[in-house]
N, C-alpha and C positions, 0 to 999 in steps of 0.2 A: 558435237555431233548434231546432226537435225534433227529433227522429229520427225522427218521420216524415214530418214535413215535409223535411229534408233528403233522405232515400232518394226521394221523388218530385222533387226537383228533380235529384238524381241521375240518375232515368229522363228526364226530360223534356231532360239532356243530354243522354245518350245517345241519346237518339233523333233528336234533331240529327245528332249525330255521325253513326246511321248514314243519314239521309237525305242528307248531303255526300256520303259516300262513294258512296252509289246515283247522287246526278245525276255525281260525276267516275269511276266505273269502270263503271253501270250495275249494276238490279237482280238482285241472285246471280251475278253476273261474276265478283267478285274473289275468292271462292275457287273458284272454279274453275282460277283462271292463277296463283296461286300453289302451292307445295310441297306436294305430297298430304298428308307430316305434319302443318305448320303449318295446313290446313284442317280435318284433322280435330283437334286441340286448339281453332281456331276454333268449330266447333262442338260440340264438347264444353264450353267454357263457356258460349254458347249456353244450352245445356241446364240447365249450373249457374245462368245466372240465371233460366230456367223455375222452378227448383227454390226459389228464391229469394223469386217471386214468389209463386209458390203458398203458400207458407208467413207470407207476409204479414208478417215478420217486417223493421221496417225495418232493422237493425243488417246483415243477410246479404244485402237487398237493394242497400242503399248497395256494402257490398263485393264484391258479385257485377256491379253497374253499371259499377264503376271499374275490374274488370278485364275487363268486354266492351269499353272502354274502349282498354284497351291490346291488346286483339285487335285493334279496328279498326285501331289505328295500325303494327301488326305487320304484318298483311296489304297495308294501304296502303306500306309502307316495302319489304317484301317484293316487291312487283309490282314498284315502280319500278326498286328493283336487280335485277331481273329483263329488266327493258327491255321489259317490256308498257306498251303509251300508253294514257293514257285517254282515256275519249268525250271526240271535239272535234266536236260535232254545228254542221253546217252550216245555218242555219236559213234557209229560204225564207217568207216570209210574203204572204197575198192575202187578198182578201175577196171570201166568197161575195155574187155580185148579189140572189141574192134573198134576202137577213137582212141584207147588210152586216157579219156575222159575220167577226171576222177566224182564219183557220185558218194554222197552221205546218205544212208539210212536212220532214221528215228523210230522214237516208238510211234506217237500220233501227231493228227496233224496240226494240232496244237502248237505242238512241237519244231514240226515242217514249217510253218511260217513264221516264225520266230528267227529260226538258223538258215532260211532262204535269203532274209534281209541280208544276212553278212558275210553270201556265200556267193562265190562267181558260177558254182556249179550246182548242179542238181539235187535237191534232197526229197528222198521217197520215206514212206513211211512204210511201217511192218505189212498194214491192211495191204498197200500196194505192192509188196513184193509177193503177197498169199496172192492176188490175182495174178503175176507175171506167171509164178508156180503154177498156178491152176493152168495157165495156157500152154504149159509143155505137154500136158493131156495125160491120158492114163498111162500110156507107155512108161512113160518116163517116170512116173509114178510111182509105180508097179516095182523098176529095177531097185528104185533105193530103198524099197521096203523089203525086195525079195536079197538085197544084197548089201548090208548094211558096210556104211564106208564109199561105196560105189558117190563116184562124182559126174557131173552135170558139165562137160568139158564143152562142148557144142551142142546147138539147137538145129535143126532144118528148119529149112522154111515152110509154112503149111499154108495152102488157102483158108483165108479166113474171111469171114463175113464179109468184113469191111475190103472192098474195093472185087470183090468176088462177082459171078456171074449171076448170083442169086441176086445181089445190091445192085449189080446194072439193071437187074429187070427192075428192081422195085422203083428205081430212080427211073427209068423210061416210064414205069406207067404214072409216076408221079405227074413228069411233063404231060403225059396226055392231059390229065383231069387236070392240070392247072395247079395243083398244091407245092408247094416248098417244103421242102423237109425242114424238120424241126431241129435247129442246134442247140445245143447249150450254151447260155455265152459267160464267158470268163467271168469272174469278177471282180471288180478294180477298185481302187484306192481313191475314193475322189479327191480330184487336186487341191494341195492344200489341206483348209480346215474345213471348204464348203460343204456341209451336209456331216460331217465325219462323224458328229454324235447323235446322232440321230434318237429321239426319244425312245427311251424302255417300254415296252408293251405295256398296259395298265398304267404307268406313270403318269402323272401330271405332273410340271415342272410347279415351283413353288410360286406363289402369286400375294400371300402375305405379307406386303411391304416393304418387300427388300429394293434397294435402290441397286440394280444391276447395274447400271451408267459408270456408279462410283470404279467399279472394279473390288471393292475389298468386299461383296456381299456375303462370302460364302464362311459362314462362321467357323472356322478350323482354328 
């Protein structure tokens, strides 16, 4: 095999590796509940294998792969003698009547991005099913408390905010004065490893003489 071919299969472990670990601890969980040191040498090699890839170089990326590698397994080893559990997500499953779509419910969203990764459909969480609740309004409310058992068989349609006459005016006078409404924008997985660990608030990565280069720095 070549060296470069090997150093992409190298990544392409690792990136298993750390998708295990996302669905059993949840994503950027587990350094947070392990030892402030041990996360920040986490992500200090992290960084070494930014450093790794950026240089294209497959010999530093193979050995920069295999000791994110034993990061993982540090941290992972780390939490549990610690006596932190990991996600045991409760899955609820239904289908919406009108797709037939079938959706998961979770408790949080811990949880929710964890069971997204290995799900072709939708997973909501509790918090978001009390807002879908909240928007059948008091009516509706009202009935299931005044009539215990009573079900939620159809919803009507309501104008609501979003796309309403109130929201056209606000968007026209937006154009007038020239401002853009404000979105929220997603947020995403950078590709790859680039940036993915990004340093701990307060951390410093370590700088006492460890030879990052080598790959076996991280003393586990």
């Amino acid at each position: 095999m070549s060296a470069d071919r090997f150093a992409r299969a190298a990544v392409g472990r690792l990136d298993e590796i750390a998708h295990a670990m996302e669905r059993k601890w949840g994503v950027d969980r587990l350094p947070r509940i392990v030892d402030a040191a041990l996360a920040s040498r986490f992500r200090a090699q992290g960084e070494k294998l930014n450093e790794a890839l950026r240089s294209e170089r497959p010999d530093a990326i193979a050995a920069q792969a295999a000791a994110m590698e034993r990061a993982w397994a540090a941290l992972d080893a780390a939490a549990i003698a610690a006596g932190a559990q990991p996600l045991a997500p409760v899955i609820w499953e239904t289908v919406l009547p009108s797709t037939g779509e079938v959706i998961a419910i979770v408790r949080t969203a811990e949880e929710a991005s964890a069971m997204a990764r290995d799900r072709s459909g939708a997973v909501y969480t509790l918090a978001e099913v009390a807002v879908a609740i909240d928007a059948f309004g008091d009516q509706v409310r009202a009935v299931k408390a005044t009539f215990p058992g009573a079900s939620v068989t159809a919803v009507r349609a309501r104008e609501l905010s979003i796309g309403s006459a109130a929201s056209e005016r606000a968007e026209e006078s937006r154009r007038r004065l020239g401002r853009s409404p404000t979105r929220a924008r997603p947020r995403k997985r950078p590709g790859g490893f680039q940036n993915a660990f990004a340093p701990l608030p307060g951390i410093t990565p370590r700088t006492d003489g460890f030879d990052w280069e080598r790959g076996d720095d991280i003393p586990f």
